[in-house]
PyMOL Python script that loads the backbone (N, CA, C, O; Angstrom):
from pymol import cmd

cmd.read_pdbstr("""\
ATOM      1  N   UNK A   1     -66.962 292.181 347.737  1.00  0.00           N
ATOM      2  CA  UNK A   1     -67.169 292.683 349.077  1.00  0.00           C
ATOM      3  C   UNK A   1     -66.924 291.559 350.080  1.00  0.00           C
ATOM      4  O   UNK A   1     -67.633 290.561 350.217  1.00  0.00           O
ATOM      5  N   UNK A   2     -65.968 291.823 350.670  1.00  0.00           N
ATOM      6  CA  UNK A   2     -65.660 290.738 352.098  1.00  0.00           C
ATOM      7  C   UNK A   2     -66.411 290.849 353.360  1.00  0.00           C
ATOM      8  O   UNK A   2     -66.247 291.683 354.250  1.00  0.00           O
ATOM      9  N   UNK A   3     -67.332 289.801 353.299  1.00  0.00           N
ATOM     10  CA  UNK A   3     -68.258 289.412 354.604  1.00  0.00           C
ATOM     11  C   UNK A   3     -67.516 289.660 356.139  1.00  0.00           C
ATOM     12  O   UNK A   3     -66.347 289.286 356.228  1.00  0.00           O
ATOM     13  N   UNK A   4     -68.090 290.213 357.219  1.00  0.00           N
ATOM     14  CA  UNK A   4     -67.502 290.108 358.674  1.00  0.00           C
ATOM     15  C   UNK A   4     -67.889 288.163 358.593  1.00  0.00           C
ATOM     16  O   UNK A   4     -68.771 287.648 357.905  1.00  0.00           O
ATOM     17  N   UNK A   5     -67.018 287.521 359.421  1.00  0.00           N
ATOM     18  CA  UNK A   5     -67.611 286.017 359.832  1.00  0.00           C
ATOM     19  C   UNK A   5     -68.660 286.281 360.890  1.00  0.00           C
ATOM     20  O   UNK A   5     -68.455 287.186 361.699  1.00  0.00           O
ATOM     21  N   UNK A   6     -69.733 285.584 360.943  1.00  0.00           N
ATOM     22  CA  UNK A   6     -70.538 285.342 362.145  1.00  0.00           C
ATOM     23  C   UNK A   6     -70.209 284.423 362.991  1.00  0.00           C
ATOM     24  O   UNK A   6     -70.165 283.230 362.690  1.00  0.00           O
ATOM     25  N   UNK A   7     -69.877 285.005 364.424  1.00  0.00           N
ATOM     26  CA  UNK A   7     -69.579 284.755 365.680  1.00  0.00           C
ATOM     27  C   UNK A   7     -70.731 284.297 366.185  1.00  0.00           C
ATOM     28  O   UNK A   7     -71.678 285.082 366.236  1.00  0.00           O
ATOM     29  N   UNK A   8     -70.886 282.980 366.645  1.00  0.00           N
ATOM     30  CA  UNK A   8     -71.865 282.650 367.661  1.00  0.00           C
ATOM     31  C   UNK A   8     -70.832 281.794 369.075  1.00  0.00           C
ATOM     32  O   UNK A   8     -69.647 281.462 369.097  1.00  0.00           O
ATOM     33  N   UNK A   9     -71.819 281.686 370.006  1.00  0.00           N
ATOM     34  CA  UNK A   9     -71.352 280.913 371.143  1.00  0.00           C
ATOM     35  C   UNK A   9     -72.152 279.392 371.467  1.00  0.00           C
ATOM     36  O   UNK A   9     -73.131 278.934 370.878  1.00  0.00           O
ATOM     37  N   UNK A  10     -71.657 279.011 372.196  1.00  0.00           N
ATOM     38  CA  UNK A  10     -72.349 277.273 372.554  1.00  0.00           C
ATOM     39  C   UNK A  10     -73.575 277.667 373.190  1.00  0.00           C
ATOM     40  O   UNK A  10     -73.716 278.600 373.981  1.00  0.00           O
ATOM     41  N   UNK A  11     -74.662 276.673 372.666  1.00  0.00           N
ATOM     42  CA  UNK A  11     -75.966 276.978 373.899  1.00  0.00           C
ATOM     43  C   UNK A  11     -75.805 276.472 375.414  1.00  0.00           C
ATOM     44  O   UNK A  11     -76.656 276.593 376.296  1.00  0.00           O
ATOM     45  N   UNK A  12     -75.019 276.104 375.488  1.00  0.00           N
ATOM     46  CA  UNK A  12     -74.122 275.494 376.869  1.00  0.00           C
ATOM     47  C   UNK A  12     -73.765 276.616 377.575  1.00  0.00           C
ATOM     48  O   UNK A  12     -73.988 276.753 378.778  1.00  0.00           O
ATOM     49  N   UNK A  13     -73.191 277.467 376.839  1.00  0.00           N
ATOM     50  CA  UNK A  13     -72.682 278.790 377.458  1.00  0.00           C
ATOM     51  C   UNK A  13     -73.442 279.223 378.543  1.00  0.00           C
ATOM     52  O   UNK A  13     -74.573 278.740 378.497  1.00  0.00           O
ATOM     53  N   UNK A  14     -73.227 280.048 379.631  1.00  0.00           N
ATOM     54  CA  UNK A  14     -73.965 281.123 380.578  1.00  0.00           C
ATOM     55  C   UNK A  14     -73.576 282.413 379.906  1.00  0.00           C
ATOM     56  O   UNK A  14     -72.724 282.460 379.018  1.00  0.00           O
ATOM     57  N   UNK A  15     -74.214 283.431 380.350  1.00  0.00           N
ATOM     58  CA  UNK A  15     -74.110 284.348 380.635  1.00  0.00           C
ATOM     59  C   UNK A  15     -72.834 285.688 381.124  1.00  0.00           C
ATOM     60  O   UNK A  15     -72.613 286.885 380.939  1.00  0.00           O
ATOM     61  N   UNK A  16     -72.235 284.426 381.884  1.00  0.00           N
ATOM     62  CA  UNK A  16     -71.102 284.759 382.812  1.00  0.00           C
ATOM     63  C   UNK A  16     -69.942 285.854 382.141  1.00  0.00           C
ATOM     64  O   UNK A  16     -69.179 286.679 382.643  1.00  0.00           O
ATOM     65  N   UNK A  17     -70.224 285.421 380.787  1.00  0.00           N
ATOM     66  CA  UNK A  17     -68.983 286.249 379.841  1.00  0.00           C
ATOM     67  C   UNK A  17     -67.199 285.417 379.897  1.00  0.00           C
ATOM     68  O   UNK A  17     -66.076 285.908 379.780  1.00  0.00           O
ATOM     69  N   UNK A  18     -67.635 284.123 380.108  1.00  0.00           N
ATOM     70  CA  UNK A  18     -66.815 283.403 380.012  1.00  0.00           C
ATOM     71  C   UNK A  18     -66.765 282.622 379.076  1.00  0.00           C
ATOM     72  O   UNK A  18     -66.957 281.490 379.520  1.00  0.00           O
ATOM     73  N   UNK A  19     -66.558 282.608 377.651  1.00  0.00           N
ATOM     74  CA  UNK A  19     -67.036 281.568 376.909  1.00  0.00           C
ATOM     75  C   UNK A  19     -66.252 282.471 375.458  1.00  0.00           C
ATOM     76  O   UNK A  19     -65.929 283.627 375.186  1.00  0.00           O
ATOM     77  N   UNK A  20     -66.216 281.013 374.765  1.00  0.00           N
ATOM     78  CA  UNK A  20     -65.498 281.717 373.695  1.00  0.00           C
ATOM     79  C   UNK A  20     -66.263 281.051 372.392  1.00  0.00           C
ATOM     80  O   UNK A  20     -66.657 279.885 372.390  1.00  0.00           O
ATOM     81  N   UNK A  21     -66.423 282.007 371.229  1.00  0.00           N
ATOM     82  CA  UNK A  21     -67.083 282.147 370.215  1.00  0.00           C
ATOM     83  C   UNK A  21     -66.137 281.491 368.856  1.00  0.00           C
ATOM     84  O   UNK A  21     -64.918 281.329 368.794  1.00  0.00           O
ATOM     85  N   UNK A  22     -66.901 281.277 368.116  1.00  0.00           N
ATOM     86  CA  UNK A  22     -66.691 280.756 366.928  1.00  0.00           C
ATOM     87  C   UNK A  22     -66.983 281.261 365.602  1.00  0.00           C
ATOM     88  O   UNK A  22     -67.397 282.405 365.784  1.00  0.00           O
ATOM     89  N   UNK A  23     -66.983 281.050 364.594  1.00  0.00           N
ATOM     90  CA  UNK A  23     -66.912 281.534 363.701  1.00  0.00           C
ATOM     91  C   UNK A  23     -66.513 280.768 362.194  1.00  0.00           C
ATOM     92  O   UNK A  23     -65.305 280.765 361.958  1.00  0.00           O
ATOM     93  N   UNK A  24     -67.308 280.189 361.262  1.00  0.00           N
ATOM     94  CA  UNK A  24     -66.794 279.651 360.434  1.00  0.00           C
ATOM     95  C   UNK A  24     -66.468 280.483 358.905  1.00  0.00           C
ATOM     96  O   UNK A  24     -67.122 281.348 358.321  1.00  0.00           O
ATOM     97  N   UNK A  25     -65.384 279.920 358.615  1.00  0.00           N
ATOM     98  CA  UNK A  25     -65.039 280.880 357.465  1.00  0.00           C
ATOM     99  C   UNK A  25     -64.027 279.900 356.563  1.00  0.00           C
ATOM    100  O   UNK A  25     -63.398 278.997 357.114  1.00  0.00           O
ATOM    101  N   UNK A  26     -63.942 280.116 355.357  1.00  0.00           N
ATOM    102  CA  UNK A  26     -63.911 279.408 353.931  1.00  0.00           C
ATOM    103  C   UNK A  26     -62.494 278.714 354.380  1.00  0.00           C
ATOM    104  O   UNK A  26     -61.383 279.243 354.340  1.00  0.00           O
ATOM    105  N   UNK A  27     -62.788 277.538 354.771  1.00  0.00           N
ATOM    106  CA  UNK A  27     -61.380 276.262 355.345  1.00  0.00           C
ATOM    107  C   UNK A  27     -60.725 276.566 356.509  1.00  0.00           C
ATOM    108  O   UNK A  27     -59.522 276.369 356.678  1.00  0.00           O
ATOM    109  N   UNK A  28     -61.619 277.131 357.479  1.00  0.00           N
ATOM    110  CA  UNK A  28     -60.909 277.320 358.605  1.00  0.00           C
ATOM    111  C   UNK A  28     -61.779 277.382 359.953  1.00  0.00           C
ATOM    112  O   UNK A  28     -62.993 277.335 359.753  1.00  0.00           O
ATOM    113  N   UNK A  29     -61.418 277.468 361.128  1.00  0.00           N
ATOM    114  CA  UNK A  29     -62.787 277.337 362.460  1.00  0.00           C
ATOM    115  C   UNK A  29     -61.932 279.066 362.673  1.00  0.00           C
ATOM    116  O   UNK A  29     -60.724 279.161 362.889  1.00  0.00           O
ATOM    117  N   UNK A  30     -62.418 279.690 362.610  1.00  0.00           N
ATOM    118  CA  UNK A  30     -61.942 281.218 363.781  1.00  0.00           C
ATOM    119  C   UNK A  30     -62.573 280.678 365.605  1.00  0.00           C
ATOM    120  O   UNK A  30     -63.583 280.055 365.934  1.00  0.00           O
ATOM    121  N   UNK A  31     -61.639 281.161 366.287  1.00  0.00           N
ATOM    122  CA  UNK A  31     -61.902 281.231 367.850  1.00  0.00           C
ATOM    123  C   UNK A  31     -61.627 282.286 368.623  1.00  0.00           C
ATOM    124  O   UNK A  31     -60.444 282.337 368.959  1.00  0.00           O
ATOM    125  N   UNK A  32     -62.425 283.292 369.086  1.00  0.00           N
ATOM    126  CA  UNK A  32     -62.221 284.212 370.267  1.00  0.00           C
ATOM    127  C   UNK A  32     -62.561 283.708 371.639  1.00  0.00           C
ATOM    128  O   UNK A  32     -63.199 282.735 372.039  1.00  0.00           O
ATOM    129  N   UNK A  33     -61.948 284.654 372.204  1.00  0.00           N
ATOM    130  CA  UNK A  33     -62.464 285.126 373.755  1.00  0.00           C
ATOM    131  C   UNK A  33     -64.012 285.847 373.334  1.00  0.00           C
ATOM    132  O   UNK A  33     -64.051 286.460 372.268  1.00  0.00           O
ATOM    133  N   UNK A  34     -65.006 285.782 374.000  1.00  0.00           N
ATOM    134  CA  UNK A  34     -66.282 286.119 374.306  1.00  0.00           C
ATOM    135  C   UNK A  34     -66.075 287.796 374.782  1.00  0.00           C
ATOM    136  O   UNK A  34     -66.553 288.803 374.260  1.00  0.00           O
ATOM    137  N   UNK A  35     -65.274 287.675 375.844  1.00  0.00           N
ATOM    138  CA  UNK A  35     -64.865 289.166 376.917  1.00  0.00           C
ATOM    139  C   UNK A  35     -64.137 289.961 375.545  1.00  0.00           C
ATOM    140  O   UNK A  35     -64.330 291.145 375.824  1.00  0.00           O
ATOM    141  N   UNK A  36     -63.666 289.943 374.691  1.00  0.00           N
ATOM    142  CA  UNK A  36     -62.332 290.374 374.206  1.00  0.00           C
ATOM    143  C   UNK A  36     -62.662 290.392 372.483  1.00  0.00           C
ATOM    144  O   UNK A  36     -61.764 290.097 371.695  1.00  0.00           O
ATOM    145  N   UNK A  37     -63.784 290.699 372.096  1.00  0.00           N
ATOM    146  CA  UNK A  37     -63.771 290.712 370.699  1.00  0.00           C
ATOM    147  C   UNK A  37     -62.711 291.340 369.555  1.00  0.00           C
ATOM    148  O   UNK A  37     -62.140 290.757 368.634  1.00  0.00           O
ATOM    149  N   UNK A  38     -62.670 292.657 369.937  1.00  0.00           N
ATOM    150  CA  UNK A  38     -61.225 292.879 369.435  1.00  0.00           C
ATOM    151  C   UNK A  38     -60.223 292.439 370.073  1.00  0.00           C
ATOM    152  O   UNK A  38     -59.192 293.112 370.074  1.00  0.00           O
ATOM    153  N   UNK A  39     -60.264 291.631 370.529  1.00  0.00           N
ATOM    154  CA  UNK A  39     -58.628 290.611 370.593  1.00  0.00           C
ATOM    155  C   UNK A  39     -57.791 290.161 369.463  1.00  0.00           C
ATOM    156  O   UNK A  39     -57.821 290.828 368.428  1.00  0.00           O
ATOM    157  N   UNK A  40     -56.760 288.698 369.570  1.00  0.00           N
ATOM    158  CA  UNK A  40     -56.838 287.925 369.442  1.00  0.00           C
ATOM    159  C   UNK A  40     -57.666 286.874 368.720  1.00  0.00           C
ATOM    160  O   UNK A  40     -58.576 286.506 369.463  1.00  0.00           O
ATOM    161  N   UNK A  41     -57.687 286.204 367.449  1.00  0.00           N
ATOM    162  CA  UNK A  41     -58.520 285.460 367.117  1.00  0.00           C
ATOM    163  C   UNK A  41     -57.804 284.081 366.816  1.00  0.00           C
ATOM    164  O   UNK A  41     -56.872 284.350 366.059  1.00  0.00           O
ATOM    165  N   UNK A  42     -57.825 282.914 367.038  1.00  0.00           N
ATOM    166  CA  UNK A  42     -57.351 281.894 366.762  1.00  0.00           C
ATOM    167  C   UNK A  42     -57.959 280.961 365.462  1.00  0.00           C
ATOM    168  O   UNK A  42     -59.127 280.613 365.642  1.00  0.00           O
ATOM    169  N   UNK A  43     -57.326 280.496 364.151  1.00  0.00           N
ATOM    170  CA  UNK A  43     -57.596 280.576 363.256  1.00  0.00           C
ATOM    171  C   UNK A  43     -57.305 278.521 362.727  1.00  0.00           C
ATOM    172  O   UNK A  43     -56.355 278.186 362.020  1.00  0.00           O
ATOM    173  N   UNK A  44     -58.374 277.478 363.297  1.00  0.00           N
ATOM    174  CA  UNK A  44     -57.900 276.134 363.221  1.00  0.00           C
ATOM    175  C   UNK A  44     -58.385 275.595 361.860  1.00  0.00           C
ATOM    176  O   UNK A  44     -59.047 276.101 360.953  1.00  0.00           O
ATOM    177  N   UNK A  45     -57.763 274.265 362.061  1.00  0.00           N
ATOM    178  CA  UNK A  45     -58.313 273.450 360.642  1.00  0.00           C
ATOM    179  C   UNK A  45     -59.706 273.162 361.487  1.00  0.00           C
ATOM    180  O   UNK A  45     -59.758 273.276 362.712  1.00  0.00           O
ATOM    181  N   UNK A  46     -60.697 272.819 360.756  1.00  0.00           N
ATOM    182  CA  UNK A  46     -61.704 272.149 360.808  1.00  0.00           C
ATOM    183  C   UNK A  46     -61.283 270.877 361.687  1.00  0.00           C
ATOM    184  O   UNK A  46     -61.656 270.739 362.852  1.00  0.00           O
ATOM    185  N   UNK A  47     -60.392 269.876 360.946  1.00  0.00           N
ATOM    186  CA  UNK A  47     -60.155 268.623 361.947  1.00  0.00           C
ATOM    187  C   UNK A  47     -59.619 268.640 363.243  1.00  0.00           C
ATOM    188  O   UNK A  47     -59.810 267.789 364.112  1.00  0.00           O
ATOM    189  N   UNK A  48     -58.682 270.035 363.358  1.00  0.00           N
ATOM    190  CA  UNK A  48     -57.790 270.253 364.629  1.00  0.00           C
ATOM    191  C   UNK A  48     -58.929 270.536 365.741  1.00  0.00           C
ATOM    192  O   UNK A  48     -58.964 270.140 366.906  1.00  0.00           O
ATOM    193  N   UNK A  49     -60.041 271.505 364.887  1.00  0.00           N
ATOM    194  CA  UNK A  49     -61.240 272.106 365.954  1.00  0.00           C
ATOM    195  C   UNK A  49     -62.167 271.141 366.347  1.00  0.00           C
ATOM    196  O   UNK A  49     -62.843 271.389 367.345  1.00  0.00           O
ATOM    197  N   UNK A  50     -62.299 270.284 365.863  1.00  0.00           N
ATOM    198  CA  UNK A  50     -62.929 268.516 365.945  1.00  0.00           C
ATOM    199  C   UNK A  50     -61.990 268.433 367.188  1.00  0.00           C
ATOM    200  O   UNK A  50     -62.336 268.976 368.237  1.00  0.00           O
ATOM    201  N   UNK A  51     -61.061 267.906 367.110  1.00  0.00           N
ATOM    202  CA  UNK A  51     -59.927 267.398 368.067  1.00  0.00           C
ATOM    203  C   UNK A  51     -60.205 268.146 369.442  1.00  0.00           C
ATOM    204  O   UNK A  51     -60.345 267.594 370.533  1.00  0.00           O
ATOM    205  N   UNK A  52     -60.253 269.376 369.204  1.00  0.00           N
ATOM    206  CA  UNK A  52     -60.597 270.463 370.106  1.00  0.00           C
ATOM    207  C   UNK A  52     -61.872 270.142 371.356  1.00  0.00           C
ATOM    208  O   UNK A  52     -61.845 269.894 372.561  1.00  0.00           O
ATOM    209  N   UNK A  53     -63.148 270.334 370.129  1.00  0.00           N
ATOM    210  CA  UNK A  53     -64.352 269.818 370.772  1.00  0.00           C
ATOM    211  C   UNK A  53     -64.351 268.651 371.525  1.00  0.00           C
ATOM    212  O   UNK A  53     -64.896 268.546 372.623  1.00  0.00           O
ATOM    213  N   UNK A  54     -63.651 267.637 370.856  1.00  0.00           N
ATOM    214  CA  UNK A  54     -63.424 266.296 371.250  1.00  0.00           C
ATOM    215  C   UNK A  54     -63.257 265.842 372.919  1.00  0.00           C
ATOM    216  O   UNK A  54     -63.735 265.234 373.876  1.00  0.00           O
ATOM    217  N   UNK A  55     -61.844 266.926 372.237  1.00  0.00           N
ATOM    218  CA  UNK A  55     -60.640 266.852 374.288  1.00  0.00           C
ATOM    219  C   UNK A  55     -61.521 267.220 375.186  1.00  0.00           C
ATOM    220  O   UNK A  55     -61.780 266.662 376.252  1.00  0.00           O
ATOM    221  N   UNK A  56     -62.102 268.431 374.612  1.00  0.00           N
ATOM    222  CA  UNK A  56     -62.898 269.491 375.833  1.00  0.00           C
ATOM    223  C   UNK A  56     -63.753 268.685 376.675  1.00  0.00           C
ATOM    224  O   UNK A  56     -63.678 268.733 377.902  1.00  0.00           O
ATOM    225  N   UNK A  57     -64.986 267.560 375.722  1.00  0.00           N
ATOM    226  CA  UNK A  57     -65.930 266.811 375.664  1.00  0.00           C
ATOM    227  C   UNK A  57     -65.484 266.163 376.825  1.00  0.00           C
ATOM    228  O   UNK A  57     -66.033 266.181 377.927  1.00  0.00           O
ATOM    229  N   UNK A  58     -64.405 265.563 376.488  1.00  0.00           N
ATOM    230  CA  UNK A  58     -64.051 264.229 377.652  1.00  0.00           C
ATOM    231  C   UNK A  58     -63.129 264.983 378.774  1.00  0.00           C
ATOM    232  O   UNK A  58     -62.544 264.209 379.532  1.00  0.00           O
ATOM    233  N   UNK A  59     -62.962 266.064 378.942  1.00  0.00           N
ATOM    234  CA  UNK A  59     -62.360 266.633 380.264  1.00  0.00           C
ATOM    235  C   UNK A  59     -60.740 266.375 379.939  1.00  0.00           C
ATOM    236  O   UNK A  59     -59.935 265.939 380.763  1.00  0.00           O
ATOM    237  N   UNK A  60     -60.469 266.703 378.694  1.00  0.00           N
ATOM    238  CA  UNK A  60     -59.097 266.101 378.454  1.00  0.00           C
ATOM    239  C   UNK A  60     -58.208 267.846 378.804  1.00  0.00           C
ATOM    240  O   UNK A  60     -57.022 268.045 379.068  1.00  0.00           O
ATOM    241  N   UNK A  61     -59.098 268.626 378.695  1.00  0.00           N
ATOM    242  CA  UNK A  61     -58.790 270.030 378.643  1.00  0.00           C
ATOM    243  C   UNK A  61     -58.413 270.896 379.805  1.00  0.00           C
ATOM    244  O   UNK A  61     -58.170 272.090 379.632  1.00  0.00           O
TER     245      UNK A  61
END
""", "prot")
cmd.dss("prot")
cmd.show_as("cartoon", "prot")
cmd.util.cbc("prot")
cmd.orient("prot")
């Protein structure tokens, strides 16, 4: 039986419905839109999503 992934968001997040969710799953980071669950899902390495957090962190984004 194949699990849904659990989606959470940053505690940083507001409210606003601007924010995008995560999701970990067996060697990979999943990424949505927050607004848009059936969207689009973006599917990174672990290190790329590091890189990710990283840029964001320092305003590289």
């Amino acid at each position: 039986m194949e699990r849904s992934p659990k989606w959470r968001k940053s505690s940083y997040s507001s409210d606003q419905g601007q924010c995008v969710e995560v999701a970990e799953i067996p060697g990979r980071v999943a990424v949505r839109d927050s607004k848009n669950p059936d969207g689009p899902v973006l599917l990174l390495s672990p290190a790329a999503f590091g890189d990710f957090v990283t840029a964001t962190a320092n305003g590289e984004l």
